[in-house]
C-alpha positions in Angstrom: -23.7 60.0 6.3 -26.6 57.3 6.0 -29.1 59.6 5.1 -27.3 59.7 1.7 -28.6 56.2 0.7 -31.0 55.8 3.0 -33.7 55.4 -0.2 -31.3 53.0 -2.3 -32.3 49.4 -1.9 -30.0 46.9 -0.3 -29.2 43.6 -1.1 -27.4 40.9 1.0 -27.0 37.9 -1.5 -25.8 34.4 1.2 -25.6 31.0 0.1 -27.9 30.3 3.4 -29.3 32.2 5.9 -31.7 32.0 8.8 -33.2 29.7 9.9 -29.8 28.0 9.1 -26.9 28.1 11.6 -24.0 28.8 9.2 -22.4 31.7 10.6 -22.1 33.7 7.3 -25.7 32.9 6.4 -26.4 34.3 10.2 -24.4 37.3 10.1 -26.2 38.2 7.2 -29.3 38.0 8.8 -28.5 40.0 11.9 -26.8 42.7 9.6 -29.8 43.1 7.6 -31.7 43.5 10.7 -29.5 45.9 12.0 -29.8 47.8 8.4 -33.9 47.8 8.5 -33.8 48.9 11.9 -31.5 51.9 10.7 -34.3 52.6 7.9 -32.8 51.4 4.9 -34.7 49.2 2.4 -32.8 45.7 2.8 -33.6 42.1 1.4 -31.7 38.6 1.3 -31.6 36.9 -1.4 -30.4 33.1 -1.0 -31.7 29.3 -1.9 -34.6 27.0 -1.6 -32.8 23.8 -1.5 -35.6 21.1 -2.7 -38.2 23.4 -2.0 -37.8 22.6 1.7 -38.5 26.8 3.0 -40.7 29.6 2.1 -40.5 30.9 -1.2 -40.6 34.3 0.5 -41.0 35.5 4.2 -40.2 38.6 6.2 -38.6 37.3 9.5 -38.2 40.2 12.4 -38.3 43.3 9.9 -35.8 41.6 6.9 -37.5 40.4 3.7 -36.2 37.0 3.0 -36.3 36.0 -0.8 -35.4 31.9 -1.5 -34.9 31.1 -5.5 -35.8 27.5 -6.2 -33.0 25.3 -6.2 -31.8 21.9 -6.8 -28.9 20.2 -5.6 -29.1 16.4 -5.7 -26.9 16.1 -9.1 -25.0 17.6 -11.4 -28.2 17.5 -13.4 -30.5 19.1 -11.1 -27.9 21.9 -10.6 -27.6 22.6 -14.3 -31.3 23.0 -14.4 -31.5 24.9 -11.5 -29.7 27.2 -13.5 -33.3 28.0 -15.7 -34.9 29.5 -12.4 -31.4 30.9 -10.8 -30.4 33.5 -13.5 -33.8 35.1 -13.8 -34.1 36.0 -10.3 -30.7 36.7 -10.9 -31.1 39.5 -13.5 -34.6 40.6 -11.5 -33.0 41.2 -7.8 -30.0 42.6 -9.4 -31.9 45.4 -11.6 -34.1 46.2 -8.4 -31.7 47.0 -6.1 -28.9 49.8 -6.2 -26.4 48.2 -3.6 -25.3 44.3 -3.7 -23.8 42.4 -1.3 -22.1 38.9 -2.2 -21.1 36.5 0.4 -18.5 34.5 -1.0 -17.8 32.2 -4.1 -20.2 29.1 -2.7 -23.5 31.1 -4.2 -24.2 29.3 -7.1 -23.5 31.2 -10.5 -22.1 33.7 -8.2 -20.2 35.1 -11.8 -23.1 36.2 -13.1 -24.1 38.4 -10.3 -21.1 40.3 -10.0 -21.4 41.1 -14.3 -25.0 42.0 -13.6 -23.8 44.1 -10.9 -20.9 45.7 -13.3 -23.1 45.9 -16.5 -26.1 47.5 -14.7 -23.9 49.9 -12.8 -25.1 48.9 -9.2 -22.5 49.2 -6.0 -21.4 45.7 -5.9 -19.7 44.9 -2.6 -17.8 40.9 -2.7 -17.1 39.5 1.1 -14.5 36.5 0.4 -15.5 33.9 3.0 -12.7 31.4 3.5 -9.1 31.5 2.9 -8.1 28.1 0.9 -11.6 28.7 -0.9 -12.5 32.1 -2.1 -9.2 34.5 -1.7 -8.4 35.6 -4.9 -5.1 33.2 -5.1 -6.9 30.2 -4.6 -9.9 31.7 -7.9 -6.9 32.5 -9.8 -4.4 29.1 -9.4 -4.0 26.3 -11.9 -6.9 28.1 -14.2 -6.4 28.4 -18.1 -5.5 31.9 -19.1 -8.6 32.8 -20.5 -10.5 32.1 -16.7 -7.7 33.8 -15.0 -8.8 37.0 -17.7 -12.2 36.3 -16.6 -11.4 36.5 -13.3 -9.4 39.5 -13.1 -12.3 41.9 -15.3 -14.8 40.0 -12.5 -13.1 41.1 -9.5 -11.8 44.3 -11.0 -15.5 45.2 -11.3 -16.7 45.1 -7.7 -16.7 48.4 -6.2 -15.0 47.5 -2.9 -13.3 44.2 -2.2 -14.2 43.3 1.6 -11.1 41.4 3.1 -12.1 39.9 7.0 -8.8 38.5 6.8 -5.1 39.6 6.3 -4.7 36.5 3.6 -7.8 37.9 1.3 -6.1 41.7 1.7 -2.8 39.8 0.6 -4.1 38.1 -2.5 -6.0 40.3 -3.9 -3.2 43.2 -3.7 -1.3 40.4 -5.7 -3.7 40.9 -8.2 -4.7 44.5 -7.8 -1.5 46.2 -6.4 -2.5 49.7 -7.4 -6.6 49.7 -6.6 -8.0 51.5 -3.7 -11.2 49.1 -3.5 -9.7 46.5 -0.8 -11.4 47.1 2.7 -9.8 45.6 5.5 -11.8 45.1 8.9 -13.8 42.2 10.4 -18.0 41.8 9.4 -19.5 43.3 12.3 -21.0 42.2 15.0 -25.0 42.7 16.5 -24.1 44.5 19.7 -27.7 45.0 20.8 -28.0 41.2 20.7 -24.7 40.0 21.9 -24.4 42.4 24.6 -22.8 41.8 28.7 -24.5 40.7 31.4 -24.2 42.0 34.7 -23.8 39.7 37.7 -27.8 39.6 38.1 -28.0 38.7 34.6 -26.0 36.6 34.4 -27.5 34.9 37.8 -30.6 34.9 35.5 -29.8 33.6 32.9 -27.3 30.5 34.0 -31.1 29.5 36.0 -32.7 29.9 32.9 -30.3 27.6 30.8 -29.7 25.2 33.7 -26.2 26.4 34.3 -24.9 25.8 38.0 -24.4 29.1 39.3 -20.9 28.3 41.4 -18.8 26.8 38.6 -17.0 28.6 36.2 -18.1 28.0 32.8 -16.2 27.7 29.3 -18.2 28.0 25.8 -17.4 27.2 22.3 -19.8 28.2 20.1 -19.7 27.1 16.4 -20.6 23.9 13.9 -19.3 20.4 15.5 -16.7 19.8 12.1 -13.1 18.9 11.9 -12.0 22.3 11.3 -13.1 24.3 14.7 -11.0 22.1 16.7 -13.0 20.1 19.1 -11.3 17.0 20.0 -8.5 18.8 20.6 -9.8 21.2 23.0 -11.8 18.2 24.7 -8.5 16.3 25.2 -7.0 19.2 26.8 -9.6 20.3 28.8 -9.0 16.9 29.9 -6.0 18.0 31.7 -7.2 21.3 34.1 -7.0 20.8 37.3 -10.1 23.4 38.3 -13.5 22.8 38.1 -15.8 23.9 35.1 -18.2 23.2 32.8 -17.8 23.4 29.4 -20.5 23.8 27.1 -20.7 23.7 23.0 -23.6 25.7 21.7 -22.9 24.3 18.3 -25.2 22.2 15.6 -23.9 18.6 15.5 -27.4 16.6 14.4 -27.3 17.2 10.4 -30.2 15.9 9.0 -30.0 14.4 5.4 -29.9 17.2 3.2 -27.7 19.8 5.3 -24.8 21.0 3.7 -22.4 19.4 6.3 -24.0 16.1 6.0 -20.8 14.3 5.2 -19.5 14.9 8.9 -22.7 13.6 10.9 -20.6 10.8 11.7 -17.4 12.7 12.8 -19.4 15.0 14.7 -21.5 12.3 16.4 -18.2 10.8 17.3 -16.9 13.8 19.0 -20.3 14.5 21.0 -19.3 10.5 22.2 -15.2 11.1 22.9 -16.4 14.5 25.3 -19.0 12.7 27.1 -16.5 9.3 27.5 -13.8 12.1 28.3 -15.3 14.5 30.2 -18.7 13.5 31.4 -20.7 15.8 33.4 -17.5 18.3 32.8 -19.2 19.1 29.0 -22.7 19.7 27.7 -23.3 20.0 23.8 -26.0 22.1 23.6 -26.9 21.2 19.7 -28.7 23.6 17.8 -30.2 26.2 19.9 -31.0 30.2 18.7 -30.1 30.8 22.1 -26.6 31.4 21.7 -26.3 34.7 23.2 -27.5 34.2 26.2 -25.1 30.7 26.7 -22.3 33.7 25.6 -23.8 36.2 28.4 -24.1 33.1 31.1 -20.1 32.1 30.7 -16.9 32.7 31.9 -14.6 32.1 29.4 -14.9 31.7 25.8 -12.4 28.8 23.7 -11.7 29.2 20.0 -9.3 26.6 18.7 -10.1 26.4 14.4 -6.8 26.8 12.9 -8.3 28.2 9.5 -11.1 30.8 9.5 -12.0 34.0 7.7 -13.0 35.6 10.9 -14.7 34.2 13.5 -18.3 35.3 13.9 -18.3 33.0 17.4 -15.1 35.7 18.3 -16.8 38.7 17.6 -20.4 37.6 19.5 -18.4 37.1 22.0 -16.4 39.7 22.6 -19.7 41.8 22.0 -20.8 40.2 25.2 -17.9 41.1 27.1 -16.2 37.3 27.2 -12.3 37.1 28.3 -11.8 35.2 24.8 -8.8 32.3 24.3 -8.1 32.1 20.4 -5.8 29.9 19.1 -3.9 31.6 16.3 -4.9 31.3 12.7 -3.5 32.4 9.6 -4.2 36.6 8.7 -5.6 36.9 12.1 -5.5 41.1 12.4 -3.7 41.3 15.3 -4.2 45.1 15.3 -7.7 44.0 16.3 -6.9 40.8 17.8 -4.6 42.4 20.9 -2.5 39.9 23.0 -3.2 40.4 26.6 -5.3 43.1 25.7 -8.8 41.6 24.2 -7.9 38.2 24.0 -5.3 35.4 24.6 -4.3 34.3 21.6 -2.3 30.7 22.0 -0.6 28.5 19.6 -1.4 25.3 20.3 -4.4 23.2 22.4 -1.7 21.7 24.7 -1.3 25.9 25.9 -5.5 26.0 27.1 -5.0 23.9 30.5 -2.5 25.9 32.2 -4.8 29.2 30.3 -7.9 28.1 31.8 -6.5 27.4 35.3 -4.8 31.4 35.4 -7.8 33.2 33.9 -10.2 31.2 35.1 -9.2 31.6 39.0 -9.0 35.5 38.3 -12.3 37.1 38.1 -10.4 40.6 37.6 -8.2 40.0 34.8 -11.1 38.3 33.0 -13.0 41.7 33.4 -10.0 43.9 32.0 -9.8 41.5 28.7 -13.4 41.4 28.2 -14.4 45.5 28.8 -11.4 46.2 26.1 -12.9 43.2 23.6 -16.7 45.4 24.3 -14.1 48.5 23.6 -12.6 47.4 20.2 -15.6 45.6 19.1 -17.3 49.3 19.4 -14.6 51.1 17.8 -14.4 48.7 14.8 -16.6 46.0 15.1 -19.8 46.9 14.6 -22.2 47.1 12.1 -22.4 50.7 12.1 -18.5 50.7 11.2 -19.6 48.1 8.0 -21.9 50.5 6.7 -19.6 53.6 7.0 -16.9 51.8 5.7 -17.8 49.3 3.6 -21.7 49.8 2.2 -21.2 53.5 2.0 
């Protein structure tokens, strides 16, 4: 089946990418990778924010393509605009297959006309529900954007939902089109990978990780949404030792696009080390995050609104017994209770969780060799490209 476009041109169009750490941006990166590795011709476009990257670089095999762009003002944006479209209308009319990660790409609009006027295979992968589901697009516009809306999105040639909710609206909108995909973005499995007990010996030596103590890991931005404080005033309460390690950015310099919570998230980093002390280590930003998912025991998820999870999907990759706290249009035909995770309702629910699972070495095993199970079956980016790109 990939042989049949393995000579049209790919690409992956992210508001950021690497060397950033947002996890869209990220996933982006690794699935081009995995796609250039596979043979097929694969860029990413995304931004130059004040000039502060590369116009252009090829980072382990994946051509990286920044457009000049300005976000100070209102001003600046609007004349960002001159250099944005033209790359715009160039990228689009070189490539045969686009990919569009969300609604937080500047001018995104214009890319999916481009896409519809010069007949190229537009793919749209909503990000957020609250932000980019087709209800939220849709609400409290004037009839005429709602019009514009609906010949925009009936345009795309498959409508990627990595969440129930996004499924749900846009069959509100579209009840009678085929082009809604349902499934989570894929995962790189030859990265995030298990460890086996001499690995993992290795590796907790390497990061500095006591080899006796059993070891919890969050992995993710420190902001409001994933739910830190409250899984550091609950870890609070277990009555077992651990560790617990955050392997998430937190120091956002001055023109990072989660600027506005430096002070929340410095706050937080202060409340674990008051609350927990040598119990938590936030390990910032690192590209190491695999291997602090290889080196642990048990992996904590506690955001109560998400898309889907990258962090959830790495680490299940790499075999991890995973505690989720329930969010809204979690698949729960992929996200199976007592099967590949423990899904919980509430942070109070993680002490007496961590305590059970994390005093039995052999039910942790079963959960995480079923996550490594689904996360082949219909996680991977080999299932994206068969069912989504192709």
């Amino acid at each position: 089946m990939a042989s049949s476009v393995q000579y049209r041109k790919i690409l992956l169009i992210t508001t950021y990418t690497y060397p950033d750490f947002s996890g869209s941006g990220r996933n982006a990166f690794y699935f081009a990778r995995f796609l250039a590795d596979e043979g097929h011709p694969v860029a990413i476009l995304t931004f130059n924010r004040n000039m502060e990257r590369k116009g252009t670089e090829a980072v382990e095999g994946v051509s990286i393509h920044r457009i000049p762009y300005f976000p100070v003002n209102v001003f600046s944006k609007v004349l960002s605009l001159l250099t944005i479209l033209p790359n715009y209308i160039y990228y689009v009319f070189r490539n045969d297959i686009l990919v569009v990660y969300g609604t937080r790409i500047p001018a995104y609009e214009t890319i999916l006309l481009l896409g519809r006027f010069m007949k190229k295979r537009v793919i749209f992968r909503p990000l957020l529900p609250g932000v980019d589901d087709l209800y939220s697009l849709m609400e409290g516009r004037r009839k005429m954007l709602r019009m514009l809306y609906r010949l925009l999105f009936r345009g795309v040639n498959v409508y990627f939902s990595i969440n129930r909710q996004f499924a749900k609206a846009y069959r509100q909108y579209f009840p009678d089109s085929g082009k809604c995909v349902e499934g989570v973005q894929g995962v790189d499995t030859d990265r995030f990978k298990p460890a086996d007990e001499v690995e993992r010996k290795r590796l907790r030596q390497q990061l500095n990780i006591p080899g006796d103590i059993l070891v919890l890991v969050s992995a993710g931005f420190v902001i409001p949404r994933k739910g830190y404080r409250e899984i550091i005033m609950a870890l609070e309460k277990v009555g077992i030792p651990f560790l617990y390690i955050v392997a998430g950015e937190y120091r956002f310099r001055e023109h990072h696009f989660l600027r506005n919570n430096r002070e929340w998230a410095q706050d937080t980093v202060d409340m674990g080390n008051k609350i927990l002390g040598d119990r938590i280590r936030f390990a910032g930003e690192i590209e190491q995050v695999a291997d602090y998912l290889r080196a642990s025991d048990l992996f904590i998820h506690s955001a109560e609104k998400e898309g889907f999870p990258n962090a959830l999907l790495e680490a299940m990759s790499c075999g991890l017994c995973s505690l989720v706290r329930k969010f809204p249009g979690l698949d729960e035909t992929f996200c199976r209770y007592d099967q590949n995770m423990i899904i919980y309702e509430e942070a109070g629910q993680l002490p007496g969780l961590i305590e059970k699972f994390g005093s039995n070495k052999q039910e942790r095993d079963r959960i995480g060799k079923n996550a490594v199970k689904m996360i082949h079956e219909r996680g991977s980016f080999q299932w994206v490209l068969e069912h989504v790109l192709l």
